[in-house]
C-alpha positions as CSV (number, residue, x, y, z in Angstrom):
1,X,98.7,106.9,116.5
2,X,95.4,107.7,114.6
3,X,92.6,108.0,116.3
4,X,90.6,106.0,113.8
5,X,87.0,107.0,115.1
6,X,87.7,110.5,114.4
7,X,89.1,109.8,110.9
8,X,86.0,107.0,110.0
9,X,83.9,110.4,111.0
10,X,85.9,112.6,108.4
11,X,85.9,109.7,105.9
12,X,81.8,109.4,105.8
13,X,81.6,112.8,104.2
14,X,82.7,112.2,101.4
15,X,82.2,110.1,98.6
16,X,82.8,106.3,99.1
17,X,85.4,104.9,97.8
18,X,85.2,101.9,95.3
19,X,87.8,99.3,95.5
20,X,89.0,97.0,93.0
21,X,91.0,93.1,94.4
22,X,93.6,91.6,91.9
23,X,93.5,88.0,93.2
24,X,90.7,87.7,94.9
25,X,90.9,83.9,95.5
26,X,93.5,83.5,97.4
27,X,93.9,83.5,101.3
28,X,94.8,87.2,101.1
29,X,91.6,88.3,99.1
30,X,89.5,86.2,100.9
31,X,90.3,87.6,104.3
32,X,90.5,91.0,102.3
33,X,86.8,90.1,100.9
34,X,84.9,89.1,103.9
35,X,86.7,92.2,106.2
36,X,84.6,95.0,103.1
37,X,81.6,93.0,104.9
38,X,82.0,94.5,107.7
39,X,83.2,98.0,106.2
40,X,80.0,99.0,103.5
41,X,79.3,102.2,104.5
42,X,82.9,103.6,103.6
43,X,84.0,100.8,100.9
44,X,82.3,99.5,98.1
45,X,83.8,96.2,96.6
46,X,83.3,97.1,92.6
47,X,85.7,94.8,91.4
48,X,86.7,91.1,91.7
49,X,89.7,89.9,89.6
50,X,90.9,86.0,89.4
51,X,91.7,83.6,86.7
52,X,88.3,81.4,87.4
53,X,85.2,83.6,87.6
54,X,82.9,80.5,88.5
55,X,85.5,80.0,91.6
56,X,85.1,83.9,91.9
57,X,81.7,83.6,92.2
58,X,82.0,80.8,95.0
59,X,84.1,82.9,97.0
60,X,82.0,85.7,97.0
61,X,78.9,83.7,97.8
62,X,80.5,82.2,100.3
63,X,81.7,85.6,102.0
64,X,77.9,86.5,101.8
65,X,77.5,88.8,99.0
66,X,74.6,89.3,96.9
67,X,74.5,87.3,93.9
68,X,72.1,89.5,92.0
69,X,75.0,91.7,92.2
70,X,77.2,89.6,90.2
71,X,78.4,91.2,86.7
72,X,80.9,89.0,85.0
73,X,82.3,91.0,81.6
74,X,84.9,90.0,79.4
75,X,85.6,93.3,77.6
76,X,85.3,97.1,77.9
77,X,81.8,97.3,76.9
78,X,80.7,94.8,79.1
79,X,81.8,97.2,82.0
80,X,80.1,100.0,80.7
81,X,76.9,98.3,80.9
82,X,77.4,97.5,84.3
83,X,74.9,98.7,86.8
84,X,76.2,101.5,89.7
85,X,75.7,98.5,92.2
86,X,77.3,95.5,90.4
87,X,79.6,93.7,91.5
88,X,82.1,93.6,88.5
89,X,83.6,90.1,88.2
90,X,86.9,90.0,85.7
91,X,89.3,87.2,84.6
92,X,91.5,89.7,83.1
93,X,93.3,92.0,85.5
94,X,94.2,94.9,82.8
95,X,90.2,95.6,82.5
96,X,90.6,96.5,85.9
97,X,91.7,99.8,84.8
98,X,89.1,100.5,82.6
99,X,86.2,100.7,85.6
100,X,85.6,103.0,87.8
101,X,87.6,101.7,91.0
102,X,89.0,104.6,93.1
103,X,91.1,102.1,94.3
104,X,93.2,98.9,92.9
105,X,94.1,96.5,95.6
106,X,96.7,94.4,93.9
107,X,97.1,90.6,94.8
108,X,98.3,88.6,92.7
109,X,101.7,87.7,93.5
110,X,103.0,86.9,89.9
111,X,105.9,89.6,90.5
112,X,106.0,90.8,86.4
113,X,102.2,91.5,86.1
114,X,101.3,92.9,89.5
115,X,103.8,95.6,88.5
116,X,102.3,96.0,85.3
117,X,98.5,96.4,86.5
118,X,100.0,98.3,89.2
119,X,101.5,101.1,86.3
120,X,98.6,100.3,84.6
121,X,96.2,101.3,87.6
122,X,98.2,104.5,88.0
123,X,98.4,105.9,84.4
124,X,94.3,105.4,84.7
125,X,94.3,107.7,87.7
126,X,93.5,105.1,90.4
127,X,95.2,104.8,94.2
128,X,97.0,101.1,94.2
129,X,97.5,99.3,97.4
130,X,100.1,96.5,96.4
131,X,100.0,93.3,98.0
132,X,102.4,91.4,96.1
133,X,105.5,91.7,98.0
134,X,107.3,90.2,94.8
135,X,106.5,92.8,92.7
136,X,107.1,95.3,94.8
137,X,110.8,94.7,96.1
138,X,111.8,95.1,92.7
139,X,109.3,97.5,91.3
140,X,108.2,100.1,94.1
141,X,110.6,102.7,93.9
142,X,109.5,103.0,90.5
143,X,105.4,103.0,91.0
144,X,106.3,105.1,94.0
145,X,107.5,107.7,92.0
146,X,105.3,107.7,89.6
147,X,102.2,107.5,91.9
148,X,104.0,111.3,93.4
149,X,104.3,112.6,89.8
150,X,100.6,111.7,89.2
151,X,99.2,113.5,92.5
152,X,98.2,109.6,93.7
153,X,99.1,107.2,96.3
154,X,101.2,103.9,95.6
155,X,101.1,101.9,99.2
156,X,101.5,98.8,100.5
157,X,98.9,96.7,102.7
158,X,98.7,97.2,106.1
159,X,98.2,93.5,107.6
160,X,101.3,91.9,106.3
161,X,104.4,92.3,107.8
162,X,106.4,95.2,105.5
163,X,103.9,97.3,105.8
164,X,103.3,96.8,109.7
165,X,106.9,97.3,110.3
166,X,107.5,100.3,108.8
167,X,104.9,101.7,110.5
168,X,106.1,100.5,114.0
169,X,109.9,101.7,113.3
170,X,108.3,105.2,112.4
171,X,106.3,105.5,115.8
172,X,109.5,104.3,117.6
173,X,111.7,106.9,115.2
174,X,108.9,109.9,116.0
175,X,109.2,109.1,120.1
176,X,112.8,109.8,119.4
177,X,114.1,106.0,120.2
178,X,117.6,104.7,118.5
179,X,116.7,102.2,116.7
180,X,119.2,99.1,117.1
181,X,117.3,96.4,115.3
182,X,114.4,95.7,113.3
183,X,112.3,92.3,112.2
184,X,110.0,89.5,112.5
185,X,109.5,86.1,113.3
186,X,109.5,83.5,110.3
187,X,105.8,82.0,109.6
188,X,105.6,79.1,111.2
189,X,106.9,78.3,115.1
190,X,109.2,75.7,117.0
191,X,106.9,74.3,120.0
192,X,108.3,72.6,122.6
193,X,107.4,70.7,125.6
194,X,109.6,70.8,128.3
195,X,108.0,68.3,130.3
196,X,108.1,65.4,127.8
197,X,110.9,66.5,124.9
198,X,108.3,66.5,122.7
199,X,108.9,69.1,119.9
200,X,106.0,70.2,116.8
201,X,106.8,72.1,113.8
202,X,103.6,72.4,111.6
203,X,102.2,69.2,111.3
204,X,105.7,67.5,112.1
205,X,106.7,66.3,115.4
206,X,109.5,64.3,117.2
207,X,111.2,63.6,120.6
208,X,114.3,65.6,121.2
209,X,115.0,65.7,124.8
210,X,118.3,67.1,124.5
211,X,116.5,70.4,123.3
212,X,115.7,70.9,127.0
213,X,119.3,71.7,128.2
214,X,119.4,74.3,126.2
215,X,115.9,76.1,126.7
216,X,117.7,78.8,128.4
217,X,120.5,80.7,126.9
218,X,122.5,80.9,130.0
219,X,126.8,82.4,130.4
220,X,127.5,81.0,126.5
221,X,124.3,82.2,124.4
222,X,126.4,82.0,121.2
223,X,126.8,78.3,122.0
224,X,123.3,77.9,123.0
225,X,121.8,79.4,119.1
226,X,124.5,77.1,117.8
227,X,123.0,74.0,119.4
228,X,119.3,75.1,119.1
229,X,120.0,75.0,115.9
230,X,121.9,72.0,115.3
231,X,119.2,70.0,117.1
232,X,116.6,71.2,114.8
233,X,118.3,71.2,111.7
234,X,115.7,69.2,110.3
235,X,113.8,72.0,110.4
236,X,113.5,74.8,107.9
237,X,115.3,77.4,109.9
238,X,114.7,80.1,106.8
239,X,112.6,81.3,104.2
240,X,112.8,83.0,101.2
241,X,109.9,84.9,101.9
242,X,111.5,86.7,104.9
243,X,114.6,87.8,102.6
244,X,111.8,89.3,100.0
245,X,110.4,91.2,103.1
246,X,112.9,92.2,104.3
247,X,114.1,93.9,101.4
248,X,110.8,95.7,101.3
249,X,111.4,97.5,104.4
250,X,114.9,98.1,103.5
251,X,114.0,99.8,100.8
252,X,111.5,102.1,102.5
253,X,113.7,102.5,105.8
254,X,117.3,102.7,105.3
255,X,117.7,100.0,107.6
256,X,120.6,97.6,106.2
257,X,120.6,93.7,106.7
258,X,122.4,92.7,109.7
259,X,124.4,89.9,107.5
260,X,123.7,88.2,104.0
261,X,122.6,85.7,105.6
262,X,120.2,86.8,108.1
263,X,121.0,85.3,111.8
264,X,117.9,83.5,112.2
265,X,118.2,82.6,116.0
266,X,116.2,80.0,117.7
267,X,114.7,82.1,120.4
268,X,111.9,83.0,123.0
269,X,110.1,86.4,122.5
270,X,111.4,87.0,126.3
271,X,115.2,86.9,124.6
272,X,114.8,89.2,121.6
273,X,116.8,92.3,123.9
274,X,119.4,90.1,124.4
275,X,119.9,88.2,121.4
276,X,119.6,91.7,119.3
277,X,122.2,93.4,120.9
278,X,125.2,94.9,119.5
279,X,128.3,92.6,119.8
280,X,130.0,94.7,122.2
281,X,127.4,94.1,124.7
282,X,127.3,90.4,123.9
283,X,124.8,90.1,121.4
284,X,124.8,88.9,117.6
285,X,124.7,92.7,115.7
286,X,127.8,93.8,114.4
287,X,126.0,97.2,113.6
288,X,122.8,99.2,114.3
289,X,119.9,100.1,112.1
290,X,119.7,96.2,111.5
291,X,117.4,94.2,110.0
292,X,117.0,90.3,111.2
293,X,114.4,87.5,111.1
294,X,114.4,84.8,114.1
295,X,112.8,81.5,114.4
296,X,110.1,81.7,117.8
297,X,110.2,78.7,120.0
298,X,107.7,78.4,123.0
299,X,106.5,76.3,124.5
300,X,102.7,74.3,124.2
301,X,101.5,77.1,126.7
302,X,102.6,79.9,125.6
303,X,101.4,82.0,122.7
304,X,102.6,82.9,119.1
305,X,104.4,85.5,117.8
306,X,101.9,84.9,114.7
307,X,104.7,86.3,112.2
308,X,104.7,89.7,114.0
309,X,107.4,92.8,114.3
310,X,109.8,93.9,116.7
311,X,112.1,96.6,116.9
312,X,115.0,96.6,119.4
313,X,115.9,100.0,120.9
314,X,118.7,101.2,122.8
315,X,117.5,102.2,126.7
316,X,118.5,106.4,127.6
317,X,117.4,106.2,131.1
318,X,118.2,103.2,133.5
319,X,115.1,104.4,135.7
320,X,112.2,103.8,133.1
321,X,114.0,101.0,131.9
322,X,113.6,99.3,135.5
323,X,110.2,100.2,135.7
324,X,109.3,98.4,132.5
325,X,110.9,95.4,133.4
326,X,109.0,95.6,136.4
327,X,105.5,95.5,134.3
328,X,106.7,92.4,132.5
329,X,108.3,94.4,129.5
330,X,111.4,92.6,127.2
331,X,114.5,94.0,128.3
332,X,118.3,92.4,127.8
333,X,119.6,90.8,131.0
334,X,122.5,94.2,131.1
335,X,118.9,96.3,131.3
336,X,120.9,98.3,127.9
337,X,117.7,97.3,125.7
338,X,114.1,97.1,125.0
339,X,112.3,94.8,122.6
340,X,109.5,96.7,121.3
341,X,107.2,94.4,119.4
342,X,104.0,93.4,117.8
343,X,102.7,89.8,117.9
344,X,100.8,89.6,115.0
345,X,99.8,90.1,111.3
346,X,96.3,89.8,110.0
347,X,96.5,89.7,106.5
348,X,93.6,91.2,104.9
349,X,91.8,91.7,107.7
350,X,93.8,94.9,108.3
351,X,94.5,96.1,104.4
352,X,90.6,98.2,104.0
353,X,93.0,100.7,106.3
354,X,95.5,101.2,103.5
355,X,93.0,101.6,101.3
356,X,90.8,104.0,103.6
357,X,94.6,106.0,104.4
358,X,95.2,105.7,100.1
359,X,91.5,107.6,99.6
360,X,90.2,108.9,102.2
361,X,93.7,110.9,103.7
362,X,96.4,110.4,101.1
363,X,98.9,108.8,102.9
364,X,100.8,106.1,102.0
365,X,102.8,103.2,104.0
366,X,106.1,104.5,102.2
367,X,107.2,107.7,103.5
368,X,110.6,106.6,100.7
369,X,111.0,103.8,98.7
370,X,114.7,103.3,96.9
371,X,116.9,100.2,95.9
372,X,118.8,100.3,98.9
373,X,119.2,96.4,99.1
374,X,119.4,93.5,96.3
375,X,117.9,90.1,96.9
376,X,121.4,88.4,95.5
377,X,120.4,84.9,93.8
378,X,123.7,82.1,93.9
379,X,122.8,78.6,92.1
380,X,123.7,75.9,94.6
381,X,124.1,73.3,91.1
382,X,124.8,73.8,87.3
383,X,122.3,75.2,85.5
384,X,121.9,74.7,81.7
385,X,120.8,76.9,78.8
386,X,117.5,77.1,78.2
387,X,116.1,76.4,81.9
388,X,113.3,78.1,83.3
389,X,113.8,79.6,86.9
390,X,110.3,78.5,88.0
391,X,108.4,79.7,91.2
392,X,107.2,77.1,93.4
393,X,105.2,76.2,96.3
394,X,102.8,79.0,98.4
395,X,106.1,80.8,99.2
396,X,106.8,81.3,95.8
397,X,110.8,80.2,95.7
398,X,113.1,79.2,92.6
399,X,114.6,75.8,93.1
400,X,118.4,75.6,93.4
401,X,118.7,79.0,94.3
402,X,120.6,80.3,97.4
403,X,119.8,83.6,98.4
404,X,121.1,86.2,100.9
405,X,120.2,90.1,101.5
406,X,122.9,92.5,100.5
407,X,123.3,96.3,100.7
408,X,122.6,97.7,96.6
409,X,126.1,99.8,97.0
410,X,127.7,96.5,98.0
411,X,126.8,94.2,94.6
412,X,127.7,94.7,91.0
413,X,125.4,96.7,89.2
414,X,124.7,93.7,86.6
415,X,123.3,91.8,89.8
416,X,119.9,90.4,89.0
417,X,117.4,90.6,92.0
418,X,116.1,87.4,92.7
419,X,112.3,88.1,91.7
420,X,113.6,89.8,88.7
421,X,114.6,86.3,86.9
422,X,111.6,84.4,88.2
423,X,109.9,82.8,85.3
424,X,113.0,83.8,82.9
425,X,114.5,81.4,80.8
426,X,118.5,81.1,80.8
427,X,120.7,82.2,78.2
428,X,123.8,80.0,78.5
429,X,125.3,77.4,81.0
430,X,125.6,78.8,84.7
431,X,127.8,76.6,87.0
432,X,127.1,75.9,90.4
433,X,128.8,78.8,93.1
434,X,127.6,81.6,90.5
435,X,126.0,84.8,91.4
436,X,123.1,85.0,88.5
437,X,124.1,88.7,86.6
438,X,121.2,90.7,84.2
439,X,123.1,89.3,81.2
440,X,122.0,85.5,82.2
441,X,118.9,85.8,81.9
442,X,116.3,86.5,79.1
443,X,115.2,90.1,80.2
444,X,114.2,91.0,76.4
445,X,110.1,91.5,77.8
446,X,110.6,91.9,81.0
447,X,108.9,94.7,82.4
448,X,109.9,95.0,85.7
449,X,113.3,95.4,83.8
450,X,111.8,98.2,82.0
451,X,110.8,99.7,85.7
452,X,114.2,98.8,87.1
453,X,116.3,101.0,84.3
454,X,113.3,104.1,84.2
């Protein structure tokens, strides 16, 4: 890995880099914001980008910014007016383009926009760090390419979990390891205490001693998972989210999804080895190079996983596998695996790194980025004409919508990805069972579609 003391060295000889945040009011940007704090001598925040400036200014002021630096503009030559030092506070993300960021740090999550200030950012000459993961699954291959053609870098953020995974299976690939399995943990744990039954999802809890007899996963671990997750299947057990993810790092890696539906054990960190093995060895893959999400129980004791990354790879030498166990490392019970992992993801606490990689070194997060897999959208009731497929809640999901992960060769090539029809209005009727198809949907303006078919 970097050393990162020899590289913030290089990186202070030359000129510091401006950085413009699309979204700055969210949890992202504000993690994002206060973390520049703490990084002024090699990034300069120059411009601030949400739908409510006054709420803007809040957050900034909160963060501890200066307020004299504060330059709200509503048009072109408002920015030009701008002093060197201002802060440059926008409502309108396409002005962003029009300053003079180094650097666009997009945010915002609405997935037809951030592609468009993203191709905006790039046609202006400026690095883009894109956050929003909805934009990017369908979009990146596209603003990857172009970023190449352009002699810039199109990256994603380190901090969130597409971005830190691809990273971790490229160290694991460069040491020469077979990859078996790649993923994370959903967002939010299973907690469980064994002394009293008592079990806590987020802010829910309930008594389920039965839980206990199957805490470990013992001779039958297929039965185990089956009954984990029957006991807690009042429990979201999946997330769109992860699927979205999950695509992203398809896309970059190769890897394939283990099923359509992802697997989604119920399981301790300490069983990852064995629960991501290959069948043949008792485990649930069916082939390598997949890509999972699982569920982390623990108990009240014992840490998070925090939404972090593992890879599982396949032990060459039964010798330093044994010694690793020894030193408390995850390996399956038949010692033929290791669970490599990370327990975390900071958000914007870790992104200023993209953005220092983007400008100061010219690297990217995305060695590749293709369609390799399709975020295939089934309606789980009938749909009529004229219905808007809305995106709800912090996770940003489309009601009535089932959705698996599937391989691009493996779909018809009318398929519509699933963050391709968000906020599209339907053209006819679409019964319940139905795979939603391009010609579904009103695509007329759609940009992304534009970026799809370029």
């Amino acid at each position: 890995m970097i050393n990162f003391g020899i590289l913030l060295e290089e990186a202070k000889k030359k000129k510091k880099c401006k950085v413009a945040v699309l979204g700055s009011n969210g949890s992202f940007g504000y993690t994002f914001l206060s973390q520049l704090l703490l990084m002024e001598d090699l990034l300069d925040i120059r411009v601030v980008c949400d739908l409510d400036i006054e709420k803007t200014k809040e957050v900034l002021k909160e963060q501890g910014y200066d307020e004299k630096r504060f330059y709200p503009c509503k048009s072109e030559e408002d920015i030009r007016k701008a002093g060197d030092d201002a802060i440059i506070i926008i409502d309108n993300a396409s002005l962003a383009k029009k300053t003079d960021a180094d650097v666009i740090v997009e945010a915002t999550g609405n997935p037809e926009m951030s592609a468009v200030h993203a191709e905006e950012a790039l046609l202006s000459g400026k690095h883009v760090v894109m956050v929003s993961k909805e934009a990017d699954v369908i979009a990146g291959p596209y603003l990857f390419k172009l970023a190449k053609e352009k002699g810039l870098i199109y990256s994603i953020a380190i901090g969130d979990q597409p971005a830190n995974l691809i990273n971790w299976i490229s160290y694991i690939k460069a040491l020469g390891m077979e990859v078996i399995c790649a993923g994370k943990s959903s967002e939010y744990d299973f907690v469980y205490d064994l002394d009293t039954g008592d079990f806590r999802y987020r802010s829910e809890s309930a008594n389920i001693p039965e839980l206990k007899n199957y805490w470990h996963l013992g001779s039958d671990m297929r039965k185990t998972l089956e009954m984990r997750s029957k006991l807690l299947d009042a429990y979201p057990q999946f997330a769109v989210p992860d699927y979205n993810e999950m695509n992203v790092i398809a896309n970059a890696t190769g890897l394939s999804p283990s099923q359509k539906h992802f697997h989604y054990p119920i399981i301790n960190v300490t069983e990852l080895a064995d629960v991501y093995a290959l069948e043949e060895d008792g485990g649930l893959l069916s082939h390598k190079n997949s890509l999972d999400t699982f569920n982390c129980l623990h108990r009240p004791d014992e840490v998070s996983f925090a939404g972090g990354v593992f890879v599982i790879v396949k032990s060459h030498n039964a010798t330093i596998t044994r010694i690793l166990k020894e030193k408390g490392h995850v390996v399956s019970s038949n010692s033929k695996y290791l669970a490599l992992y990370l327990p975390y993801h900071y958000m914007g606490m870790e992104a200023p790194m993209s953005v220092l990689e983007a400008y100061y070194l010219g690297i990217s997060s995305y060695e590749s980025c293709e369609n390799r897999a399709v975020m295939v959208s089934r309606t789980t009731r009938d749909f009529k004409k004229g219905e808007v497929l809305s995106l709800h809640t912090h996770h940003r999901c489309i009601m009535d919508l089932d959705v698996t992960l599937e391989k691009t060769e493996d779909v018809a090539p009318d398929t519509a990805p699933y963050y391709l029809i968000a906020e599209k209005k339907l053209k006819r009727d679409i019964p319940k069972g139905t795979v939603i198809t391009t010609d579904m949907v009103d695509l007329e303006n759609s940009e992304l579609y534009r970026m799809i078919n370029s």
